[in-house]
mmCIF file of the C-alpha atoms, coordinates in Angstrom:
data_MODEL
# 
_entry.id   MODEL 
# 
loop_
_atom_site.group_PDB 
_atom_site.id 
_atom_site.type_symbol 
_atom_site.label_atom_id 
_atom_site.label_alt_id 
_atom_site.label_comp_id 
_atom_site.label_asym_id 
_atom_site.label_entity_id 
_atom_site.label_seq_id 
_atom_site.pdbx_PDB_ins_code 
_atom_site.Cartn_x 
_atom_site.Cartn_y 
_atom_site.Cartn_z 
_atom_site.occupancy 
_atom_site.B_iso_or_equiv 
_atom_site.pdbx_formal_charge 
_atom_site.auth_seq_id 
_atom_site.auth_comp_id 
_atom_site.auth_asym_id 
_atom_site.auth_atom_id 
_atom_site.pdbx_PDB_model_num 
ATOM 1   C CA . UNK A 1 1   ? -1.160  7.791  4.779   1.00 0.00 ? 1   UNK A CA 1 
ATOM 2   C CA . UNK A 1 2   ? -2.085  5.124  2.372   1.00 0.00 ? 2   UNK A CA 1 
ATOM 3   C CA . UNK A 1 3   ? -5.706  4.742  3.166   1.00 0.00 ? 3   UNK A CA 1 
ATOM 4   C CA . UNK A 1 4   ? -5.967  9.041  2.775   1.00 0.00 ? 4   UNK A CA 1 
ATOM 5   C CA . UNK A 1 5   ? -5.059  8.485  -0.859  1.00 0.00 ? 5   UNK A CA 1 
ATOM 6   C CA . UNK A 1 6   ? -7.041  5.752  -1.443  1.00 0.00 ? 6   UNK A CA 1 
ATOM 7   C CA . UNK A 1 7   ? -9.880  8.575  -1.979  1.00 0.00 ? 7   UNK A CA 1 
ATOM 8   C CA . UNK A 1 8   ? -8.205  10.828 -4.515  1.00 0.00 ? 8   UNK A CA 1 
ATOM 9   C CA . UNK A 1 9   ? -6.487  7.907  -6.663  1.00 0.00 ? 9   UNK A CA 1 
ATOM 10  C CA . UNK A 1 10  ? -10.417 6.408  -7.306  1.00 0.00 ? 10  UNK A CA 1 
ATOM 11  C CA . UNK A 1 11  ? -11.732 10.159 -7.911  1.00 0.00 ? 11  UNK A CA 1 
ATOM 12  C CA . UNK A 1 12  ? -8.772  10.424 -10.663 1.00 0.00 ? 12  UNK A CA 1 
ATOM 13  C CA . UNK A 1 13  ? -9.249  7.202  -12.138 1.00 0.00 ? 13  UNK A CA 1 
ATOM 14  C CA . UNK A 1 14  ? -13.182 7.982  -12.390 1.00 0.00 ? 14  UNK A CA 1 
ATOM 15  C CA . UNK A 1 15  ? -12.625 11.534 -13.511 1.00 0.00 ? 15  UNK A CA 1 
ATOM 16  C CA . UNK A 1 16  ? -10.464 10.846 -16.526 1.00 0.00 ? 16  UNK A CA 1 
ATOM 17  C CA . UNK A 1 17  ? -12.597 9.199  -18.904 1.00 0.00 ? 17  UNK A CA 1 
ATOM 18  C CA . UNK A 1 18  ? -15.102 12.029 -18.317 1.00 0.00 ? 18  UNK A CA 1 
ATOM 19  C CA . UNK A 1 19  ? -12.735 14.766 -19.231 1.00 0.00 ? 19  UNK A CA 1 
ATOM 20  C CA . UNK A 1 20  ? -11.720 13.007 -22.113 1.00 0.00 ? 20  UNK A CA 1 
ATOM 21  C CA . UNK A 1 21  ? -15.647 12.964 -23.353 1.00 0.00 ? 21  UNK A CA 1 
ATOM 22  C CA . UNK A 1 22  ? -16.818 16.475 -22.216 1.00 0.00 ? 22  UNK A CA 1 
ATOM 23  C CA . UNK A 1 23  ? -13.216 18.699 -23.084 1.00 0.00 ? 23  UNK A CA 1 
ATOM 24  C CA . UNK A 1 24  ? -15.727 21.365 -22.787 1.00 0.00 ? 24  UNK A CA 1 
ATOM 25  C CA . UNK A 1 25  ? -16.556 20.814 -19.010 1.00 0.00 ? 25  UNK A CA 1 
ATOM 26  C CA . UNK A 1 26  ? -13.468 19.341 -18.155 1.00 0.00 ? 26  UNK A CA 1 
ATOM 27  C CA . UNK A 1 27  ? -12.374 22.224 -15.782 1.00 0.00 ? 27  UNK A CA 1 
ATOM 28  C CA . UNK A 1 28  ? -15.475 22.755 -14.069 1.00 0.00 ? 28  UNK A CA 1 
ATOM 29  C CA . UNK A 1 29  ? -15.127 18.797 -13.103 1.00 0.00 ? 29  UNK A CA 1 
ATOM 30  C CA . UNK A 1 30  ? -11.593 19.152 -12.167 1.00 0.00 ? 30  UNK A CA 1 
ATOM 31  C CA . UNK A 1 31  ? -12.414 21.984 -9.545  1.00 0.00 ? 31  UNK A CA 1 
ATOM 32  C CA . UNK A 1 32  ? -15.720 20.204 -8.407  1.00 0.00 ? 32  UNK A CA 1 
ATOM 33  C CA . UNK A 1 33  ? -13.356 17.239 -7.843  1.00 0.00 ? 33  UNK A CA 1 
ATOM 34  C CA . UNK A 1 34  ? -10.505 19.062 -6.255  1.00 0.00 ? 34  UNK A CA 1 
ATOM 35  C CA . UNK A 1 35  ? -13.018 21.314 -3.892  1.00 0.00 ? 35  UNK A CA 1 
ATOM 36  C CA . UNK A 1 36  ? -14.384 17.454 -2.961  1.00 0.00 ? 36  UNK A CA 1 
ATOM 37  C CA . UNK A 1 37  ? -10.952 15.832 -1.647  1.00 0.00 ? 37  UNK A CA 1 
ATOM 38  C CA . UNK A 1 38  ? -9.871  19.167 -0.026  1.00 0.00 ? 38  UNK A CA 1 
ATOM 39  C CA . UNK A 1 39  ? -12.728 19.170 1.919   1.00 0.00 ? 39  UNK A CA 1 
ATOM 40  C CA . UNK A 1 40  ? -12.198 15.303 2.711   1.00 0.00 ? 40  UNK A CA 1 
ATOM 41  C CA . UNK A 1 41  ? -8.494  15.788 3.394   1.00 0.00 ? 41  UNK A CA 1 
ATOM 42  C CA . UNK A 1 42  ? -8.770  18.667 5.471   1.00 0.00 ? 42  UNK A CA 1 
ATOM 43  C CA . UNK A 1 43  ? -11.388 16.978 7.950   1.00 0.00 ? 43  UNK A CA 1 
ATOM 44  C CA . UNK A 1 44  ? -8.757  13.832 7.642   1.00 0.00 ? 44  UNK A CA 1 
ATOM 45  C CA . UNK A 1 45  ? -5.805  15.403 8.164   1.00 0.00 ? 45  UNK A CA 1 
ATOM 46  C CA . UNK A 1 46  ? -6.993  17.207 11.360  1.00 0.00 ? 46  UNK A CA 1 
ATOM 47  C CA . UNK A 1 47  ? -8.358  13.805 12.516  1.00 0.00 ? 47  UNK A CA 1 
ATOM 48  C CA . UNK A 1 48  ? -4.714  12.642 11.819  1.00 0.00 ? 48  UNK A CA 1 
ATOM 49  C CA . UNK A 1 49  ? -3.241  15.805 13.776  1.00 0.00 ? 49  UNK A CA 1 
ATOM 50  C CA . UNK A 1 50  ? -5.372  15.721 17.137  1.00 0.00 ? 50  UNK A CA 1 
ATOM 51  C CA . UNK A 1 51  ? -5.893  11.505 17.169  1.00 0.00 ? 51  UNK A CA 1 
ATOM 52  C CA . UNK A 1 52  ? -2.868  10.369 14.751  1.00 0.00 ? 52  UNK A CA 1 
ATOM 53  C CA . UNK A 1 53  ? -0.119  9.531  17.863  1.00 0.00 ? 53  UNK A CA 1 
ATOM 54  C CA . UNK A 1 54  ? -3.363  7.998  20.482  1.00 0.00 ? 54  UNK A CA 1 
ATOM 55  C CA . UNK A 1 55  ? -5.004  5.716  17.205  1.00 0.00 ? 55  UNK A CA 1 
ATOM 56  C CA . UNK A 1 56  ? -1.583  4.458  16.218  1.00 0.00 ? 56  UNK A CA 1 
ATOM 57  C CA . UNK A 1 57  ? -0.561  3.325  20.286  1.00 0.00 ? 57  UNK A CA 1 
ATOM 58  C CA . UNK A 1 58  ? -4.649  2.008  20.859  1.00 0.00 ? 58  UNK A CA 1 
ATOM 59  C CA . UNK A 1 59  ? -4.085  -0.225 17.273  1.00 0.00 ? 59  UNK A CA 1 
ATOM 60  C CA . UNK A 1 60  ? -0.154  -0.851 17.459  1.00 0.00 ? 60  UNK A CA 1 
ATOM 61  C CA . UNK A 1 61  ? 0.695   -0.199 20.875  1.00 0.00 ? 61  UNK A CA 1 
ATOM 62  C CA . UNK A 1 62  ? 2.545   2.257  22.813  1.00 0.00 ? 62  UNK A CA 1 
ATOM 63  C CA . UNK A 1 63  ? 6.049   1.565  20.998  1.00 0.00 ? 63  UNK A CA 1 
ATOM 64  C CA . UNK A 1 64  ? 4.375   2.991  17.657  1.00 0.00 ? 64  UNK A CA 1 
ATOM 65  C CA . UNK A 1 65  ? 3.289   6.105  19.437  1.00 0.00 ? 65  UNK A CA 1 
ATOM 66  C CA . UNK A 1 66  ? 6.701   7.782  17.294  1.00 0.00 ? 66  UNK A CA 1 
ATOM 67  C CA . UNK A 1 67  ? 4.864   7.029  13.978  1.00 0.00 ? 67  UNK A CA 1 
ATOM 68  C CA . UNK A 1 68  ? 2.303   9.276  14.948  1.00 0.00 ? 68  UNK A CA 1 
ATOM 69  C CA . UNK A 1 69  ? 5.073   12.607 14.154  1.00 0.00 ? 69  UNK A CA 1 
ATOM 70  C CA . UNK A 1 70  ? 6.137   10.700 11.099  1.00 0.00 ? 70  UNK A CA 1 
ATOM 71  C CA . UNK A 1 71  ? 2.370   10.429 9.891   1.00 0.00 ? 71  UNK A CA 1 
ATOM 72  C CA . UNK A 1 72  ? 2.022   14.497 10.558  1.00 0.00 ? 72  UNK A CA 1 
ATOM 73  C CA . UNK A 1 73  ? 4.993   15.229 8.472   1.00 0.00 ? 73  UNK A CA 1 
ATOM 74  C CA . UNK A 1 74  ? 3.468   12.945 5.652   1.00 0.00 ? 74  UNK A CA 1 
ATOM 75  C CA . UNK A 1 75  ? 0.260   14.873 5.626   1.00 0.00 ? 75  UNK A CA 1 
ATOM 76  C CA . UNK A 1 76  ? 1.410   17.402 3.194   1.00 0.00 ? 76  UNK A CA 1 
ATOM 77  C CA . UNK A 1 77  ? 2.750   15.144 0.697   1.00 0.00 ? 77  UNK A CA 1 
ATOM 78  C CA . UNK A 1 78  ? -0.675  13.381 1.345   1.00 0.00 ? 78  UNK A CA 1 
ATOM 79  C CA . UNK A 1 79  ? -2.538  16.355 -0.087  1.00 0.00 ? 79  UNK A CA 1 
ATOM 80  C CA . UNK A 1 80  ? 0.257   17.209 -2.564  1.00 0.00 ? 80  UNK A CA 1 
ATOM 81  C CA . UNK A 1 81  ? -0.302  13.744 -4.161  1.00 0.00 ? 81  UNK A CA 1 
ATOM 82  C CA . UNK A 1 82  ? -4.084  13.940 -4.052  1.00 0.00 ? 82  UNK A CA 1 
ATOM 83  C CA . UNK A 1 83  ? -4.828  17.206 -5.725  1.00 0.00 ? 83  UNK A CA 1 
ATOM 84  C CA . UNK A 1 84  ? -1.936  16.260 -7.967  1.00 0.00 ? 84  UNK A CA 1 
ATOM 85  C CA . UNK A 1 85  ? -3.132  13.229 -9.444  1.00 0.00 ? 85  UNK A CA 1 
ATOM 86  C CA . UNK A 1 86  ? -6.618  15.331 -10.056 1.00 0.00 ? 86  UNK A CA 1 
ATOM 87  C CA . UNK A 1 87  ? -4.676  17.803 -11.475 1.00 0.00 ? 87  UNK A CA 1 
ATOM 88  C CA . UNK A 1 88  ? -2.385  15.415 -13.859 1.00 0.00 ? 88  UNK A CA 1 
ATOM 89  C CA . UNK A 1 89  ? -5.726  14.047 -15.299 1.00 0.00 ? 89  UNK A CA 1 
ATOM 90  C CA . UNK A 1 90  ? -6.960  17.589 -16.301 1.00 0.00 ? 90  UNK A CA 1 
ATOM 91  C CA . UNK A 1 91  ? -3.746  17.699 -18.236 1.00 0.00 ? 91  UNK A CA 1 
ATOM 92  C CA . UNK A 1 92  ? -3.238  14.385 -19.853 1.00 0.00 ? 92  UNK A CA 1 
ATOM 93  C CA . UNK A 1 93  ? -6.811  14.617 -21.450 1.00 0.00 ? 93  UNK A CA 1 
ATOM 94  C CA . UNK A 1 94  ? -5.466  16.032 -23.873 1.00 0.00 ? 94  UNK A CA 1 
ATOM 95  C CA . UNK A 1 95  ? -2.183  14.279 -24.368 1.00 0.00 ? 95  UNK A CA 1 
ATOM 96  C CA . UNK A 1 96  ? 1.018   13.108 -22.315 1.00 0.00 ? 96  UNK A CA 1 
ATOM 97  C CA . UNK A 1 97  ? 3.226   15.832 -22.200 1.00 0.00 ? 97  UNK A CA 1 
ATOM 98  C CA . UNK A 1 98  ? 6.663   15.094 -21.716 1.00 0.00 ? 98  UNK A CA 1 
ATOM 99  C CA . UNK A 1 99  ? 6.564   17.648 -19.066 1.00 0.00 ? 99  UNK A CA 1 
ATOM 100 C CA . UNK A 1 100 ? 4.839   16.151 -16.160 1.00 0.00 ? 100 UNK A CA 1 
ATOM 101 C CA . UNK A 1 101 ? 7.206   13.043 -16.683 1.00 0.00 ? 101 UNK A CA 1 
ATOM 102 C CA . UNK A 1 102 ? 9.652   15.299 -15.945 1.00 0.00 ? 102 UNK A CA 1 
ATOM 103 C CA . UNK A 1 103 ? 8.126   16.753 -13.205 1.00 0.00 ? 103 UNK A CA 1 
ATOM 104 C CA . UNK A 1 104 ? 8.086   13.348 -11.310 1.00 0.00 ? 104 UNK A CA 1 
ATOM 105 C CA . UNK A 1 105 ? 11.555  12.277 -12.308 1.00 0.00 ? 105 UNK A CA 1 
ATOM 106 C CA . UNK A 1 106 ? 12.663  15.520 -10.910 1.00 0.00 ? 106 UNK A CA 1 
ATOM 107 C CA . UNK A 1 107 ? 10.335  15.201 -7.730  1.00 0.00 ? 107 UNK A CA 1 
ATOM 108 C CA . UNK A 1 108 ? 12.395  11.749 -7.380  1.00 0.00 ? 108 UNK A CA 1 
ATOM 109 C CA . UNK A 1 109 ? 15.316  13.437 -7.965  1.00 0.00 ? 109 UNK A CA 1 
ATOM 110 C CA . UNK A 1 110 ? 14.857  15.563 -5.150  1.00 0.00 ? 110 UNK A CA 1 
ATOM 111 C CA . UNK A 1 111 ? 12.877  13.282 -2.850  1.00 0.00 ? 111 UNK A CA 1 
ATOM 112 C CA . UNK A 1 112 ? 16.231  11.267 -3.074  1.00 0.00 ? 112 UNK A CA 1 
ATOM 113 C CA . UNK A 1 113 ? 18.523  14.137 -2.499  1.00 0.00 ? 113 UNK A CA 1 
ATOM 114 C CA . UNK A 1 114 ? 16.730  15.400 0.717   1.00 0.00 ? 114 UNK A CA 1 
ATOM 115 C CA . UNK A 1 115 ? 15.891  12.251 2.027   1.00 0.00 ? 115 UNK A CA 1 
ATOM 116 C CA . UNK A 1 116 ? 19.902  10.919 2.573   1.00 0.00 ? 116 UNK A CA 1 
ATOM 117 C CA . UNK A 1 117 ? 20.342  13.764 4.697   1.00 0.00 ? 117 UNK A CA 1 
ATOM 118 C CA . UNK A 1 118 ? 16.864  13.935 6.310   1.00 0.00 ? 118 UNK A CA 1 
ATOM 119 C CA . UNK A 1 119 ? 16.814  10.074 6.993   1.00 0.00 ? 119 UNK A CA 1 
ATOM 120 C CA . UNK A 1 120 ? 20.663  10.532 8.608   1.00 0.00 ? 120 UNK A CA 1 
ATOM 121 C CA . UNK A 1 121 ? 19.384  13.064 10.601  1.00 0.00 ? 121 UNK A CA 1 
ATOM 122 C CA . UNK A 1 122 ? 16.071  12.371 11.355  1.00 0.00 ? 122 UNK A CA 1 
ATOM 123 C CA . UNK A 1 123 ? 15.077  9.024  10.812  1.00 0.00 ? 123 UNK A CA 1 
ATOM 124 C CA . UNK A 1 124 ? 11.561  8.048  9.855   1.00 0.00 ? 124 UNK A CA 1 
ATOM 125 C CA . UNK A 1 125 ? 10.184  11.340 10.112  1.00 0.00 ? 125 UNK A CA 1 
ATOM 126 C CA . UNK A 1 126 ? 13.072  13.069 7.955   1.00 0.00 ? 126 UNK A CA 1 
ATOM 127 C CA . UNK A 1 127 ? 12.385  10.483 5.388   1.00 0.00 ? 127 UNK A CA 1 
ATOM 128 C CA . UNK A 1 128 ? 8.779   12.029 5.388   1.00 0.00 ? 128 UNK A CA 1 
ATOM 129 C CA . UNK A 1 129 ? 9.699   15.034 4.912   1.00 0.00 ? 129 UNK A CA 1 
ATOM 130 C CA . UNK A 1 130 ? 11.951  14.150 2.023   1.00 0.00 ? 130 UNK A CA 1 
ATOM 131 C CA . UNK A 1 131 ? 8.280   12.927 0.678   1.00 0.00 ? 131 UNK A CA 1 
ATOM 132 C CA . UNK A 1 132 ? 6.568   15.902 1.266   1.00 0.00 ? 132 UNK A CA 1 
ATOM 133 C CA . UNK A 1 133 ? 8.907   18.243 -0.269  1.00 0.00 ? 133 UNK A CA 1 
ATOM 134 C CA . UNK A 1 134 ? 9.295   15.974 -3.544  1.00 0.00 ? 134 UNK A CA 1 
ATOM 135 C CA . UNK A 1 135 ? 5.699   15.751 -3.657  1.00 0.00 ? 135 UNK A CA 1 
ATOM 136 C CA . UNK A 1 136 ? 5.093   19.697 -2.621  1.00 0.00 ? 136 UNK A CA 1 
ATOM 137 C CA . UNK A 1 137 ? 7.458   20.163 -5.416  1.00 0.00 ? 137 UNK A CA 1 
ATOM 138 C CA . UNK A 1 138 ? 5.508   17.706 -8.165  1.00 0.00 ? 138 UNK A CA 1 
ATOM 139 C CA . UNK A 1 139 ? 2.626   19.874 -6.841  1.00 0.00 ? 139 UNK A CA 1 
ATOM 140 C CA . UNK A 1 140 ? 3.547   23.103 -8.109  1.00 0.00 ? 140 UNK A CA 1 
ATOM 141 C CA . UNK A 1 141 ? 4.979   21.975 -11.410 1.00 0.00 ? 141 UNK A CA 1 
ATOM 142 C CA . UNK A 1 142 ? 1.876   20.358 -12.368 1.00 0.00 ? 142 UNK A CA 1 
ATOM 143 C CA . UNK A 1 143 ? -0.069  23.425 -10.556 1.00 0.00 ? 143 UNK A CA 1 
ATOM 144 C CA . UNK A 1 144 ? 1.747   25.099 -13.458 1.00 0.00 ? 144 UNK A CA 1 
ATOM 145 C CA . UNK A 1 145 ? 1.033   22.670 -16.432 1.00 0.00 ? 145 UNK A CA 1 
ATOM 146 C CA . UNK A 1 146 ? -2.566  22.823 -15.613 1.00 0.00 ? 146 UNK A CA 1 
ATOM 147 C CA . UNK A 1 147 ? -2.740  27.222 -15.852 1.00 0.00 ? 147 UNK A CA 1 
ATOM 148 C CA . UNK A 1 148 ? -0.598  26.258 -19.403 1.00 0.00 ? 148 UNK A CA 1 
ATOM 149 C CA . UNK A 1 149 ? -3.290  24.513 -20.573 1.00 0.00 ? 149 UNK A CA 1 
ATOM 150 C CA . UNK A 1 150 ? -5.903  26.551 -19.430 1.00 0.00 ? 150 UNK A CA 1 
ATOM 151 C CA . UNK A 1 151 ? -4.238  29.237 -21.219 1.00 0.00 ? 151 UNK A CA 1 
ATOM 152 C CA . UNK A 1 152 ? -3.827  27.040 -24.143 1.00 0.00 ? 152 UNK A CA 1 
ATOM 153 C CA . UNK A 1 153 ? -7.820  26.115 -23.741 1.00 0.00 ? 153 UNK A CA 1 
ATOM 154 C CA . UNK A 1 154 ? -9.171  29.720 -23.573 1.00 0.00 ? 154 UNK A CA 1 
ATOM 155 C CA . UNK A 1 155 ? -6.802  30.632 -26.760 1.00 0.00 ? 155 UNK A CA 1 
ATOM 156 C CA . UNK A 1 156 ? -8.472  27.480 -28.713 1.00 0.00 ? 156 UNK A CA 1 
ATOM 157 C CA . UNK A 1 157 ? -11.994 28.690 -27.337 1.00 0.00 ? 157 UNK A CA 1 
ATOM 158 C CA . UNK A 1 158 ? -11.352 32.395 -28.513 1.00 0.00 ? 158 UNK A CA 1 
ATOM 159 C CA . UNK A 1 159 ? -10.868 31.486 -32.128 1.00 0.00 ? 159 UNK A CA 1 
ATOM 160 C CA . UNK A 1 160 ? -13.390 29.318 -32.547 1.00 0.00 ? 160 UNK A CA 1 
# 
């Protein structure tokens, strides 16, 4: 799961400073960079469905087969992350909002309260689904950060 976020972390990192200079164009470059690690996730992620359990027993052996489930209930808080951290630098260029610390304390919050339960009663793989609800969670609070300051964008634009 690390190396499928390896992709989106370096297109965030690259993408902020250019939506800090061009406020103008900073949507367009958020989509053009979201469309981008869809595509790459979705081609990744059904790698990891129909080769995940066979790659993980030919590298690790047989005994890790089990990892392969765990990796398959980590995929969604694999593309939860990535178009989140895209997402979080569309809204930061303008300024830290409290908000979206909130977001991820709560996403903790809950991540931690699902994943005592999840872990007791489903070991690895309940722990990642703990992560993939937390981070399904972030997801959609930032989802709606990003429409509040598109709103907030096209309201500046219109009375200019």
């Amino acid at each position: 799961s690390d190396v499928l976020i390896i992709l989106p972390t370096s297109i965030a990192l690259v993408l902020f400073p250019m939506l800090v200079r061009d406020p103008g164009a900073a949507w367009e470059k958020t989509r053009y960079a979201i469309g981008l690690v869809f595509a790459v996730l979705c081609v990744f992620s059904v790698g990891a469905w129909w080769l995940g359990e066979w790659a993980i027993s030919l590298v690790f052996g047989a005994s890790f087969a089990p990892a392969g489930e765990v990796l398959l209930w980590l995929l969604p808080a694999i593309a939860a992350i990535s178009v989140t951290s895209i997402l979080s630098q569309y809204v930061v260029a303008e300024g830290f909002p409290r908000s979206l610390v909130a977001l991820w304390i709560a996403g903790l919050a809950l991540a931690l309260g699902t994943g005592v339960p999840l872990v007791d009663s489903y070991g690895a793989a309940g722990a990642a689904m703990a992560q993939s609800l937390s981070a399904v969670d972030v997801f959609f609070g930032v989802l709606v950060l990003t429409f509040r300051r598109l709103r907030h964008a096209s309201i500046t634009a219109s009375r200019a």
